[in-house]
PDB file of N, H, CA, C and O in Angstrom:
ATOM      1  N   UNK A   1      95.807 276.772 237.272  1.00  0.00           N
ATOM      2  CA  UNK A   1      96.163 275.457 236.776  1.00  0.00           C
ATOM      3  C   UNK A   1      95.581 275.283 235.385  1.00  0.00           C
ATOM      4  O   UNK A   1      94.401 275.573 235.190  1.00  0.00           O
ATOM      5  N   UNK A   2      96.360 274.821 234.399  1.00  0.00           N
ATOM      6  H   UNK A   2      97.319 274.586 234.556  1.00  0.00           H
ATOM      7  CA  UNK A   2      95.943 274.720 233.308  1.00  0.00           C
ATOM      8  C   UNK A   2      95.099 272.756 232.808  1.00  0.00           C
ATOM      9  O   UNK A   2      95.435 271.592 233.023  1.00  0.00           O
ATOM     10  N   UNK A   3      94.367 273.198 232.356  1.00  0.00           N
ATOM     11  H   UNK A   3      94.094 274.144 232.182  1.00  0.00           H
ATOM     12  CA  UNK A   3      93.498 272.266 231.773  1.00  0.00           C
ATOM     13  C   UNK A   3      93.909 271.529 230.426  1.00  0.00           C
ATOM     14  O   UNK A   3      93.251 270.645 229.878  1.00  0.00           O
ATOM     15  N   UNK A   4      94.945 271.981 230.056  1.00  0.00           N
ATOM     16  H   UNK A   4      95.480 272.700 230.501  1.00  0.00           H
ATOM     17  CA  UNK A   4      95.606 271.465 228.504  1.00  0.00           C
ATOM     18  C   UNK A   4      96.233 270.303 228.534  1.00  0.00           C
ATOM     19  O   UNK A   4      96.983 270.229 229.508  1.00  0.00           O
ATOM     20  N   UNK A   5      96.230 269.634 228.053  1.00  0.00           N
ATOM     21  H   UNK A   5      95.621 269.694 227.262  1.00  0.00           H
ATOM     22  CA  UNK A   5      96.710 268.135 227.566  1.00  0.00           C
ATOM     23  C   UNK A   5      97.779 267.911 226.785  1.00  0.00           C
ATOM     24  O   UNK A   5      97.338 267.638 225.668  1.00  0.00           O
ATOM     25  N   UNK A   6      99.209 267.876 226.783  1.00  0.00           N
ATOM     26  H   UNK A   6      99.567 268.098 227.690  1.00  0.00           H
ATOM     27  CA  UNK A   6      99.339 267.760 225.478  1.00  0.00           C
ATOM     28  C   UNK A   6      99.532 266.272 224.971  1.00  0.00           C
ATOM     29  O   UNK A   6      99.994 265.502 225.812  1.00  0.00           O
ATOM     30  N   UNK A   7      99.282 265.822 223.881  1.00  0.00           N
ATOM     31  H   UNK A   7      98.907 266.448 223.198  1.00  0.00           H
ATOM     32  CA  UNK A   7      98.487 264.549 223.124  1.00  0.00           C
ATOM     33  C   UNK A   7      99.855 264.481 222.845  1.00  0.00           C
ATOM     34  O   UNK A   7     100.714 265.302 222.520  1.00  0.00           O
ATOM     35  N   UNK A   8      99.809 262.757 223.153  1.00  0.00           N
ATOM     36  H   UNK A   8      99.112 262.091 223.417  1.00  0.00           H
ATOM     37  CA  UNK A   8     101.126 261.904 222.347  1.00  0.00           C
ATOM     38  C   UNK A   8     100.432 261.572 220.970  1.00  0.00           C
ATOM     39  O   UNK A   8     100.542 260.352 220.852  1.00  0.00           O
ATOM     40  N   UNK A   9     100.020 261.889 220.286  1.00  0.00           N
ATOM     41  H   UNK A   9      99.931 262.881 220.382  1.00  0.00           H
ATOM     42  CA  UNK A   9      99.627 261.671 218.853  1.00  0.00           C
ATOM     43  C   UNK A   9      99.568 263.239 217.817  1.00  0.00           C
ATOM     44  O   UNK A   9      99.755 264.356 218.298  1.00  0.00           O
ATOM     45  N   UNK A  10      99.343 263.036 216.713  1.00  0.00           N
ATOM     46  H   UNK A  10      99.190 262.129 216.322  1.00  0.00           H
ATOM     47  CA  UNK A  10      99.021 264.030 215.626  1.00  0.00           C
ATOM     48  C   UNK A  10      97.807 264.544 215.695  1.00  0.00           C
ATOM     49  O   UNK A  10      97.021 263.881 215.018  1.00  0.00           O
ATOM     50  N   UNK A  11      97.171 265.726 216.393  1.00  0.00           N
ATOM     51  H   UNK A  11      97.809 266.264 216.943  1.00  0.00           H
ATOM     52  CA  UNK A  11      96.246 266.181 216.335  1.00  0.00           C
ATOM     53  C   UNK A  11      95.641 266.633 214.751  1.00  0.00           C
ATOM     54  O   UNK A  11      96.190 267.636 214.293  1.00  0.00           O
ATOM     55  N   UNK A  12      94.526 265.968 213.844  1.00  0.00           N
ATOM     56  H   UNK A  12      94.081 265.154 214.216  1.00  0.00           H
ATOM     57  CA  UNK A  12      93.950 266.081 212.932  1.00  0.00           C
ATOM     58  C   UNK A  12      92.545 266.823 212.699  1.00  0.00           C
ATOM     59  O   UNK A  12      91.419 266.341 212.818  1.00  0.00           O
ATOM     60  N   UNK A  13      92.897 268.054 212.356  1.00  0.00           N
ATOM     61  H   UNK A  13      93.812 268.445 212.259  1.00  0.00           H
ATOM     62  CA  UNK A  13      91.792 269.633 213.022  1.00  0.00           C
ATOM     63  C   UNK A  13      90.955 269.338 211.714  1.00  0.00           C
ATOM     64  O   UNK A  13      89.780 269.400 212.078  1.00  0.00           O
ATOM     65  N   UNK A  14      90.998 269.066 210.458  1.00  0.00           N
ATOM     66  H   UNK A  14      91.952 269.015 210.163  1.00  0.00           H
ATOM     67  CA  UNK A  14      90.099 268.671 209.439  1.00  0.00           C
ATOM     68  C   UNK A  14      89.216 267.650 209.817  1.00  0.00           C
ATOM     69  O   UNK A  14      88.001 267.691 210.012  1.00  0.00           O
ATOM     70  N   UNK A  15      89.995 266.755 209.889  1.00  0.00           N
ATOM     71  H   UNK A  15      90.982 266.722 209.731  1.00  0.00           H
ATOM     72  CA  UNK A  15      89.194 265.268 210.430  1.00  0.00           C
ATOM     73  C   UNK A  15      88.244 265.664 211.817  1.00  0.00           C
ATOM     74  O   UNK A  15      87.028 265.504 211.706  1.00  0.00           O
ATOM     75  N   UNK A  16      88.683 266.075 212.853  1.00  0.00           N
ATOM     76  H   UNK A  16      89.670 266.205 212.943  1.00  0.00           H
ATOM     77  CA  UNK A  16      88.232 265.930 213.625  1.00  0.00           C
ATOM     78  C   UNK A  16      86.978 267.549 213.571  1.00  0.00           C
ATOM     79  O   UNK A  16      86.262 267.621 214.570  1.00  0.00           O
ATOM     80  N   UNK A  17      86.852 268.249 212.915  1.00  0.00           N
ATOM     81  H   UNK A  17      87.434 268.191 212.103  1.00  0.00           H
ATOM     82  CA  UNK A  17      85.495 269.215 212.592  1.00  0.00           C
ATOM     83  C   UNK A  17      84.705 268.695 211.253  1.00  0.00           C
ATOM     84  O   UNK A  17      83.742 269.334 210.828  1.00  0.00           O
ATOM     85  N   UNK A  18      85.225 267.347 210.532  1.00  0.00           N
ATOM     86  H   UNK A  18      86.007 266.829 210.878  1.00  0.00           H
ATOM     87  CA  UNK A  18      84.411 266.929 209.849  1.00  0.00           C
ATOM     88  C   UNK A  18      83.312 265.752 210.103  1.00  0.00           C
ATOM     89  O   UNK A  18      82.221 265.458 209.614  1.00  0.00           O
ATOM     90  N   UNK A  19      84.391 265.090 211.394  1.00  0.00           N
ATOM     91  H   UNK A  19      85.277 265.328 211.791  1.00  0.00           H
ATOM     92  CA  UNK A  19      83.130 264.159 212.288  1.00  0.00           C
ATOM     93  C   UNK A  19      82.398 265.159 213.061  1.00  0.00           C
ATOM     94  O   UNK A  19      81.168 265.098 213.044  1.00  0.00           O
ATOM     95  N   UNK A  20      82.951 266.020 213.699  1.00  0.00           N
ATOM     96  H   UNK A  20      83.949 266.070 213.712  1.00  0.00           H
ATOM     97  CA  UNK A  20      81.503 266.957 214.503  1.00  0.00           C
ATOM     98  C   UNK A  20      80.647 267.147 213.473  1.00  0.00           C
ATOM     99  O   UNK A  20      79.509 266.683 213.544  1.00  0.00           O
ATOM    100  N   UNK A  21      80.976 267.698 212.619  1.00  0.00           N
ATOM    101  H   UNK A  21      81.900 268.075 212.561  1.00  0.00           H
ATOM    102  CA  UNK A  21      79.899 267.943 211.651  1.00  0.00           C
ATOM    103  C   UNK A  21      79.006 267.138 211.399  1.00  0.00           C
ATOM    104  O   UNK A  21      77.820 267.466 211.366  1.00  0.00           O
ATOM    105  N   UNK A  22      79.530 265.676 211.129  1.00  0.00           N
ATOM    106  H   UNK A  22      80.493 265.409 211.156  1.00  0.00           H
ATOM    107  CA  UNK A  22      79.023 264.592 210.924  1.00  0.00           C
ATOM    108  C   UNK A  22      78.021 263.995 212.239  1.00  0.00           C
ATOM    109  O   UNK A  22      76.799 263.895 212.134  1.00  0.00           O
ATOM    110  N   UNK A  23      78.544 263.750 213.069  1.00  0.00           N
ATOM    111  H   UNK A  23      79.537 263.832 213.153  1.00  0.00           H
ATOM    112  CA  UNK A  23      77.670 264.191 214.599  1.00  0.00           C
ATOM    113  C   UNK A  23      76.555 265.211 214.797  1.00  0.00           C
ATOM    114  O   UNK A  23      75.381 264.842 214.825  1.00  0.00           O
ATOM    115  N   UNK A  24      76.836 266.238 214.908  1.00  0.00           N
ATOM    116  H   UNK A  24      77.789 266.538 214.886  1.00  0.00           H
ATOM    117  CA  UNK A  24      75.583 267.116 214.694  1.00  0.00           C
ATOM    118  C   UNK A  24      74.528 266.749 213.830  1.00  0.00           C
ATOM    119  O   UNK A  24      73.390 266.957 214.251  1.00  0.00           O
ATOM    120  N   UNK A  25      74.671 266.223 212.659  1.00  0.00           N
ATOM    121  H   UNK A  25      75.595 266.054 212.317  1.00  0.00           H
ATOM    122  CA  UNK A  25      73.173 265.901 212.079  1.00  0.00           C
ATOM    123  C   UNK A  25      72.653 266.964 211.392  1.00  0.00           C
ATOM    124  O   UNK A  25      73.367 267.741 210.758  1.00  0.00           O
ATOM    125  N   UNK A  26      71.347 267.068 211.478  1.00  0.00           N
ATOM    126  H   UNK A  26      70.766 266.437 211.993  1.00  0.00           H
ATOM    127  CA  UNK A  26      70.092 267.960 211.518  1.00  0.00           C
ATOM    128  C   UNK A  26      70.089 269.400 212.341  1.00  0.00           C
ATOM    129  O   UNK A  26      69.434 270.405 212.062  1.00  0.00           O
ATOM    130  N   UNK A  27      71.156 269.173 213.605  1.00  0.00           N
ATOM    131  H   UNK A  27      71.688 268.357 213.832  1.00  0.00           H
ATOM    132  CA  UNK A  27      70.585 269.769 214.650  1.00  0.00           C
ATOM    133  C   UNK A  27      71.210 271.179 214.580  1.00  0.00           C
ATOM    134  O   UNK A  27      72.359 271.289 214.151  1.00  0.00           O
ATOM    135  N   UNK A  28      70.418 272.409 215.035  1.00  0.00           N
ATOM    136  H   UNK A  28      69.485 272.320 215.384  1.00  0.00           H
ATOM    137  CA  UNK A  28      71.244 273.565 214.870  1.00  0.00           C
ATOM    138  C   UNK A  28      72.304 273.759 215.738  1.00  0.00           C
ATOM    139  O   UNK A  28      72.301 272.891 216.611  1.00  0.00           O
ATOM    140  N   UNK A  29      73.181 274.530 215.842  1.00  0.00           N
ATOM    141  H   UNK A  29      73.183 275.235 215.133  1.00  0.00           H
ATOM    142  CA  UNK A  29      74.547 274.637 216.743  1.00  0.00           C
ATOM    143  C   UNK A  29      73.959 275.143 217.757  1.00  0.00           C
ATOM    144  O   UNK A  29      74.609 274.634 218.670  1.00  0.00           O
ATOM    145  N   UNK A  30      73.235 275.747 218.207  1.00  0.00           N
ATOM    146  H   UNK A  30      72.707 276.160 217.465  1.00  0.00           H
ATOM    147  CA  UNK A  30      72.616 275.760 219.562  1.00  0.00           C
ATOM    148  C   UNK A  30      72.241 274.416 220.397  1.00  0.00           C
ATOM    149  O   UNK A  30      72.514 274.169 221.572  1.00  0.00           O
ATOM    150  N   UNK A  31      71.409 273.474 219.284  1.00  0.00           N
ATOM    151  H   UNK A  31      71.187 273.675 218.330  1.00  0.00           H
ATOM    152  CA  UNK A  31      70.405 272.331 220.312  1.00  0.00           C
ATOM    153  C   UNK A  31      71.560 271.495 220.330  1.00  0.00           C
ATOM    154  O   UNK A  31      71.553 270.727 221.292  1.00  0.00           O
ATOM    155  N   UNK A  32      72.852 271.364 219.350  1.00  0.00           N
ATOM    156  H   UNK A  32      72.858 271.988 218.568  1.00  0.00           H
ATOM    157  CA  UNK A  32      73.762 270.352 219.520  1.00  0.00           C
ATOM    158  C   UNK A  32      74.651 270.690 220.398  1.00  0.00           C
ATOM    159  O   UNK A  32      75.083 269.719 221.019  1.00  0.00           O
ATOM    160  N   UNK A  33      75.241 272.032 220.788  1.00  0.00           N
ATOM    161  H   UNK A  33      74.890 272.820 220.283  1.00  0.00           H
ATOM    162  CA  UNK A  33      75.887 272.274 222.000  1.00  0.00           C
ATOM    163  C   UNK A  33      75.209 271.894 222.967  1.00  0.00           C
ATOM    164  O   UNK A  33      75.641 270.976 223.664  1.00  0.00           O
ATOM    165  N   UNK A  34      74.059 272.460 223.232  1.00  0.00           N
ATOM    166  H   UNK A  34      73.707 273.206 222.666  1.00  0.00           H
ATOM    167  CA  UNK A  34      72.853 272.141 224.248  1.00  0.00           C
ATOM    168  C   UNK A  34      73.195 270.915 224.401  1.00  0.00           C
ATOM    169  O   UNK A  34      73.660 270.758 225.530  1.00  0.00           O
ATOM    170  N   UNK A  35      73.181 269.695 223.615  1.00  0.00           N
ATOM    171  H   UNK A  35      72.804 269.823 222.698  1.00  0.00           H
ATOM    172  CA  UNK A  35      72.281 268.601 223.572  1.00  0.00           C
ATOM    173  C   UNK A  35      74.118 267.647 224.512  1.00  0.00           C
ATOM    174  O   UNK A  35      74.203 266.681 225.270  1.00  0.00           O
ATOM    175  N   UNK A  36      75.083 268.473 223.975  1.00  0.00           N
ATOM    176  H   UNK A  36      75.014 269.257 223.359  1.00  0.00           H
ATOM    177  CA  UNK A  36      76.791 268.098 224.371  1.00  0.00           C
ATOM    178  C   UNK A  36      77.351 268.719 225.877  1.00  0.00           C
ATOM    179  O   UNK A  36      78.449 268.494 226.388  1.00  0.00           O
ATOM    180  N   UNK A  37      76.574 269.314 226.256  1.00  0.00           N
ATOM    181  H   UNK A  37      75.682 269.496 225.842  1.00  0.00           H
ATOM    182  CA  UNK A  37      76.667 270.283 227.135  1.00  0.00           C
ATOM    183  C   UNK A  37      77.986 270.925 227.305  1.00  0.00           C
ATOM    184  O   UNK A  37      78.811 270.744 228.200  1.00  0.00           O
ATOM    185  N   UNK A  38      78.047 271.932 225.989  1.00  0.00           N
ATOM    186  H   UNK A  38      77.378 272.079 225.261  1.00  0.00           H
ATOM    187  CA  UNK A  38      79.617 273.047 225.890  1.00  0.00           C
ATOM    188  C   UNK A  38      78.637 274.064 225.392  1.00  0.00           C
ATOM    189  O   UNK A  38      77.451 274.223 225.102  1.00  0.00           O
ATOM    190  N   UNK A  39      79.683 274.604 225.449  1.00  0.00           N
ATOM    191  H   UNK A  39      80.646 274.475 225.685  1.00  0.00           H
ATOM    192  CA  UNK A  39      78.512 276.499 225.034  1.00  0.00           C
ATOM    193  C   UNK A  39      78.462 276.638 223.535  1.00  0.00           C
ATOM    194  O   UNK A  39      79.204 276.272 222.623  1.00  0.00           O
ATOM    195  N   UNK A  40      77.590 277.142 223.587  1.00  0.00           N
ATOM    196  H   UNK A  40      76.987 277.439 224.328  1.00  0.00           H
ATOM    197  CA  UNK A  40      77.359 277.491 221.985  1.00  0.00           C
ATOM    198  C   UNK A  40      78.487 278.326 220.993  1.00  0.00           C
ATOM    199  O   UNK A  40      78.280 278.339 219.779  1.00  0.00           O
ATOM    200  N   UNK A  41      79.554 278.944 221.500  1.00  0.00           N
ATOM    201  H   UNK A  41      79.722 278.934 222.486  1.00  0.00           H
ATOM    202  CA  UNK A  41      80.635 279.555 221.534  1.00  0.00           C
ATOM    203  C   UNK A  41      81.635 278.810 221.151  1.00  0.00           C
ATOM    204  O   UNK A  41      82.448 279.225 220.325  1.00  0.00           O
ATOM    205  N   UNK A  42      81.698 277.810 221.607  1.00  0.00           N
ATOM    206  H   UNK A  42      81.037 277.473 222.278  1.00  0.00           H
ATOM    207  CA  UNK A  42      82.986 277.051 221.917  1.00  0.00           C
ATOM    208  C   UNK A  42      82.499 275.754 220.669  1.00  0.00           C
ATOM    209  O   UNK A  42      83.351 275.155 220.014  1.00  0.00           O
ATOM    210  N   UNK A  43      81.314 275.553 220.557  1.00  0.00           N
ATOM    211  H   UNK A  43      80.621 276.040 221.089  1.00  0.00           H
ATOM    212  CA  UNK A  43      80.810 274.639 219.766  1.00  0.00           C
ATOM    213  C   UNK A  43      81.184 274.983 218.018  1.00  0.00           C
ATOM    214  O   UNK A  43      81.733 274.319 217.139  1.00  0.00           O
ATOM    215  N   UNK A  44      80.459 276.627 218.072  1.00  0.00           N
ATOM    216  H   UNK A  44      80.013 277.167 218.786  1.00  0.00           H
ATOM    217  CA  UNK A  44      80.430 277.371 216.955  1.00  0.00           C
ATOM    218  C   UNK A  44      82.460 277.145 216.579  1.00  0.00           C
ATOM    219  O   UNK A  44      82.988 276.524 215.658  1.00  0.00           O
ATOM    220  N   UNK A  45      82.933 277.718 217.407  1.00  0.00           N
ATOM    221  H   UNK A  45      82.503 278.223 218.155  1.00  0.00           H
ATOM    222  CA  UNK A  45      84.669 277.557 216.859  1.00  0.00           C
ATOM    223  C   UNK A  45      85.212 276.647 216.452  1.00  0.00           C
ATOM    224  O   UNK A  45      86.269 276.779 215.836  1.00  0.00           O
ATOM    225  N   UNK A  46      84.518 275.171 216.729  1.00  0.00           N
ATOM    226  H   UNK A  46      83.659 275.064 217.229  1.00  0.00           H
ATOM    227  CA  UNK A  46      85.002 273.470 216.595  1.00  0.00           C
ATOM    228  C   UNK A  46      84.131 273.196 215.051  1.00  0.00           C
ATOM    229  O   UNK A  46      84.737 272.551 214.195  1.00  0.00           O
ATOM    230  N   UNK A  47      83.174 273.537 214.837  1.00  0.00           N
ATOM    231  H   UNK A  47      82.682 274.061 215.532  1.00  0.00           H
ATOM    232  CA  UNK A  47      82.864 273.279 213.821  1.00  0.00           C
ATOM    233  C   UNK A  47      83.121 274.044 212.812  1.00  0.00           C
ATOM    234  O   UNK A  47      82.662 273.824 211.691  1.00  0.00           O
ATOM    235  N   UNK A  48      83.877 275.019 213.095  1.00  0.00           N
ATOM    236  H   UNK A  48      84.250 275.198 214.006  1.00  0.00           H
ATOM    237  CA  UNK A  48      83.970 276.054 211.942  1.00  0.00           C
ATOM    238  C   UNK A  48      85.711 276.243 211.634  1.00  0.00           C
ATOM    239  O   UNK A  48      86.248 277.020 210.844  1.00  0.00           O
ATOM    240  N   UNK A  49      86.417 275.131 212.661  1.00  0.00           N
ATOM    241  H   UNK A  49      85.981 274.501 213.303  1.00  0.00           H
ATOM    242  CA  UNK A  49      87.589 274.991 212.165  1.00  0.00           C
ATOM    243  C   UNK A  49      88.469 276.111 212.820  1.00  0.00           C
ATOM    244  O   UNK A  49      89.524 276.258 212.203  1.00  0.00           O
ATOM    245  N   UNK A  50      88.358 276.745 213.646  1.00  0.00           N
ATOM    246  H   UNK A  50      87.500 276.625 214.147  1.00  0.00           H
ATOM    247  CA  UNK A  50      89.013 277.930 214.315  1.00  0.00           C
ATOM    248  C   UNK A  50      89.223 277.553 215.787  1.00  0.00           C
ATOM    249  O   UNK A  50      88.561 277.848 216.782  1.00  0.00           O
ATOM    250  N   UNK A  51      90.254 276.869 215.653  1.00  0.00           N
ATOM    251  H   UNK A  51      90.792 276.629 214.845  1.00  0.00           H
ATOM    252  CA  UNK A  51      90.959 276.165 216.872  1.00  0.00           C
ATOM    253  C   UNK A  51      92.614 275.523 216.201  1.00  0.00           C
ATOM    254  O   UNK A  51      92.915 275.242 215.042  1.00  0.00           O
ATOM    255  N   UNK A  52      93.176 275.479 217.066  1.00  0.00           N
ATOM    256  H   UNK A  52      92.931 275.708 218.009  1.00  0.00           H
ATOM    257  CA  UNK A  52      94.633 275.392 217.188  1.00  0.00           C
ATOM    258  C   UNK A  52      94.687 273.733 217.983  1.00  0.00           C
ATOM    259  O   UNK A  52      94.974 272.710 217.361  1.00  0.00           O
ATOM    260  N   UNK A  53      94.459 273.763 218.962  1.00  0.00           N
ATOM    261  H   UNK A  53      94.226 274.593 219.468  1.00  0.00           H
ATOM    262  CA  UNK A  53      94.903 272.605 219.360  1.00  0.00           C
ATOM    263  C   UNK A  53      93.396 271.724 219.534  1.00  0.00           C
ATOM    264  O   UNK A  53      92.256 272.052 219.207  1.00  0.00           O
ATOM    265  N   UNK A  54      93.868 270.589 220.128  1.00  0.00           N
ATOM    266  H   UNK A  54      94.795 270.322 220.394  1.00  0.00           H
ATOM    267  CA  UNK A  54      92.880 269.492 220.341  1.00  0.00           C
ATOM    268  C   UNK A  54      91.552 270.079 221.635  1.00  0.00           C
ATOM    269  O   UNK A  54      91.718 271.025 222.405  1.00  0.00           O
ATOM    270  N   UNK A  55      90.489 269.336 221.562  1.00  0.00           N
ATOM    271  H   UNK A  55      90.353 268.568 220.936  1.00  0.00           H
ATOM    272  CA  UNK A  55      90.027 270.220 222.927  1.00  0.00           C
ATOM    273  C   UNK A  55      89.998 269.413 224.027  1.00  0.00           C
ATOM    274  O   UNK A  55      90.269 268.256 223.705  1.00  0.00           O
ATOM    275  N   UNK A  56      89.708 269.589 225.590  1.00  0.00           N
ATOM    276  H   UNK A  56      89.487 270.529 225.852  1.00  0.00           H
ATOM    277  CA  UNK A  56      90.154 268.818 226.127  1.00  0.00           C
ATOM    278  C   UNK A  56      89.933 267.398 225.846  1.00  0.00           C
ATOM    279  O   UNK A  56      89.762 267.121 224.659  1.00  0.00           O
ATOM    280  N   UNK A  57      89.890 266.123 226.978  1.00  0.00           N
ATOM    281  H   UNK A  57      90.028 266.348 227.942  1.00  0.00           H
ATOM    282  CA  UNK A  57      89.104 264.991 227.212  1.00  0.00           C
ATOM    283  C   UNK A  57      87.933 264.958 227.755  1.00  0.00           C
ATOM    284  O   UNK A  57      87.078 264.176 227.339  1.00  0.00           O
ATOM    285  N   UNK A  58      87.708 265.791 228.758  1.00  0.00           N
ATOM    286  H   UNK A  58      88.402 266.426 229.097  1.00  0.00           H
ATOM    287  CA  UNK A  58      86.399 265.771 229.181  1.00  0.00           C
ATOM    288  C   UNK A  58      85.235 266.505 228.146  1.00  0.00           C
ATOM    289  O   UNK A  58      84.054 266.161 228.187  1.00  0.00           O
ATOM    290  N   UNK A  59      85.718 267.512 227.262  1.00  0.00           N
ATOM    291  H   UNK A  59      86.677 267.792 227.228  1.00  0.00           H
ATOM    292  CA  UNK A  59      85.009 267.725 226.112  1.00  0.00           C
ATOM    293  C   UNK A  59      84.608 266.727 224.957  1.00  0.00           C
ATOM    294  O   UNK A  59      83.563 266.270 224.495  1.00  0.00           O
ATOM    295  N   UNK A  60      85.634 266.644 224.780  1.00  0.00           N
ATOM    296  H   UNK A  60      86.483 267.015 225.156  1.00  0.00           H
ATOM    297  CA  UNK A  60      85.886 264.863 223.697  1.00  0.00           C
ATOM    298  C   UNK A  60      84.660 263.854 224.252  1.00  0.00           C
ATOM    299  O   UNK A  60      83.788 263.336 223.554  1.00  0.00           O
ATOM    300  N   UNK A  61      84.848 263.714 225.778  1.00  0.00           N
ATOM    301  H   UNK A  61      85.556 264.135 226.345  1.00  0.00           H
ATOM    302  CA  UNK A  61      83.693 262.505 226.036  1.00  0.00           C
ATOM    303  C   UNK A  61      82.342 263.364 226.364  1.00  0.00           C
ATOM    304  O   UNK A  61      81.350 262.637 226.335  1.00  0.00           O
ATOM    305  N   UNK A  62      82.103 264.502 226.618  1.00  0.00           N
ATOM    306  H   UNK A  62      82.910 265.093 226.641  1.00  0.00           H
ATOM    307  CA  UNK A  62      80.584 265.270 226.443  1.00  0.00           C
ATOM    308  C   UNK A  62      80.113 264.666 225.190  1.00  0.00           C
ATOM    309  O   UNK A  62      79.223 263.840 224.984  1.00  0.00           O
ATOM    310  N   UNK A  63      80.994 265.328 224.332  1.00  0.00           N
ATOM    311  H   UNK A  63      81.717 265.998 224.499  1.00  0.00           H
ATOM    312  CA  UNK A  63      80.514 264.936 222.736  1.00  0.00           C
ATOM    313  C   UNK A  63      80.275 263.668 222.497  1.00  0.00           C
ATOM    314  O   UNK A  63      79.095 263.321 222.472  1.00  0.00           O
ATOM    315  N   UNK A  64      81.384 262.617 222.250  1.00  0.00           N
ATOM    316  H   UNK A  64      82.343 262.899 222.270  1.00  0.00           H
ATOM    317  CA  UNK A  64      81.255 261.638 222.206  1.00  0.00           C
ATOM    318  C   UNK A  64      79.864 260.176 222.946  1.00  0.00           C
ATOM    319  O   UNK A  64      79.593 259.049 222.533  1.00  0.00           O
ATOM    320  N   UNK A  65      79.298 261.054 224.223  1.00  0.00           N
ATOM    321  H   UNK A  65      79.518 261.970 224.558  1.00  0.00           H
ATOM    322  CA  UNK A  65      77.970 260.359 224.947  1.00  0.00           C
ATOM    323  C   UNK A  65      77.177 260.920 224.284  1.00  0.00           C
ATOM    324  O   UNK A  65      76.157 260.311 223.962  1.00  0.00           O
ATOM    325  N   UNK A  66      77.381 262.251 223.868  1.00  0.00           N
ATOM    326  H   UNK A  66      78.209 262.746 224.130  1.00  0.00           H
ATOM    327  CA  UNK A  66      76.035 262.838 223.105  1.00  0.00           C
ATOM    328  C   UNK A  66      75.720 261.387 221.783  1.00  0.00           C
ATOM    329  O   UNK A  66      74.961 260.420 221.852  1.00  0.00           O
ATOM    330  N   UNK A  67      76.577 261.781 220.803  1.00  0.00           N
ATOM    331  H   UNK A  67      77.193 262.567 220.747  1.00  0.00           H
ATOM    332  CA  UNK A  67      76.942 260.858 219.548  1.00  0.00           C
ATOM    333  C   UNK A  67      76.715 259.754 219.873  1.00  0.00           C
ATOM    334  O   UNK A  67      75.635 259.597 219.303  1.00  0.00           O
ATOM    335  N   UNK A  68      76.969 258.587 220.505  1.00  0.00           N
ATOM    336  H   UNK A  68      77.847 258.714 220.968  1.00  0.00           H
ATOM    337  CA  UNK A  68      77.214 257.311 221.002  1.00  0.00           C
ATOM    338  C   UNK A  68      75.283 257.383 221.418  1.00  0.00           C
ATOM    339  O   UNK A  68      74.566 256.452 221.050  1.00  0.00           O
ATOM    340  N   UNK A  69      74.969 258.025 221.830  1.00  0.00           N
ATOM    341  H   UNK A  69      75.551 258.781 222.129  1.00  0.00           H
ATOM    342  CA  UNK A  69      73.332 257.562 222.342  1.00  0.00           C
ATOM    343  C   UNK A  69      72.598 257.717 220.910  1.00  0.00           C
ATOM    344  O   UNK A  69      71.935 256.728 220.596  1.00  0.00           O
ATOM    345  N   UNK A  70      72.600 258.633 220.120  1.00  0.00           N
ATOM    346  H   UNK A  70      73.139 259.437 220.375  1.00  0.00           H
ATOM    347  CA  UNK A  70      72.163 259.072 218.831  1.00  0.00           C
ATOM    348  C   UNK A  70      72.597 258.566 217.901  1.00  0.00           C
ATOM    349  O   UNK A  70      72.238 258.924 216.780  1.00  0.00           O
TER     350      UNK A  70
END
């Protein structure tokens, strides 16, 4: 079963690895995956712009509780 979404909107891959960026802070890509709970792997590819589509929702809101408390 696939986990993919596809989004009734325009997925925006600039915008959306320039707020992670912006999110992360200070923190190295280890303690901010850590801190999002996604792998350091998957973290490293989102911020570095090497992704195709959107990532899921339940990723979106990891991140987003991380950000939102900080």
């Amino acid at each position: 079963m696939s986990r993919a979404v596809e989004p009734d909107f325009t997925f925006n891959k600039e915008k959306f690895t320039s707020l992670l960026i912006k999110a992360q802070g200070k923190l190295t890509v280890t303690d901010y995956a850590q801190e999002c709970g996604v792998s350091v792997a998957y973290m490293c590819k989102y911020l570095k712009g090497r992704f195709d589509k959107a990532t899921t929702p339940t990723t979106v809101k990891k991140m987003a509780l991380y950000t939102a408390k900080n």
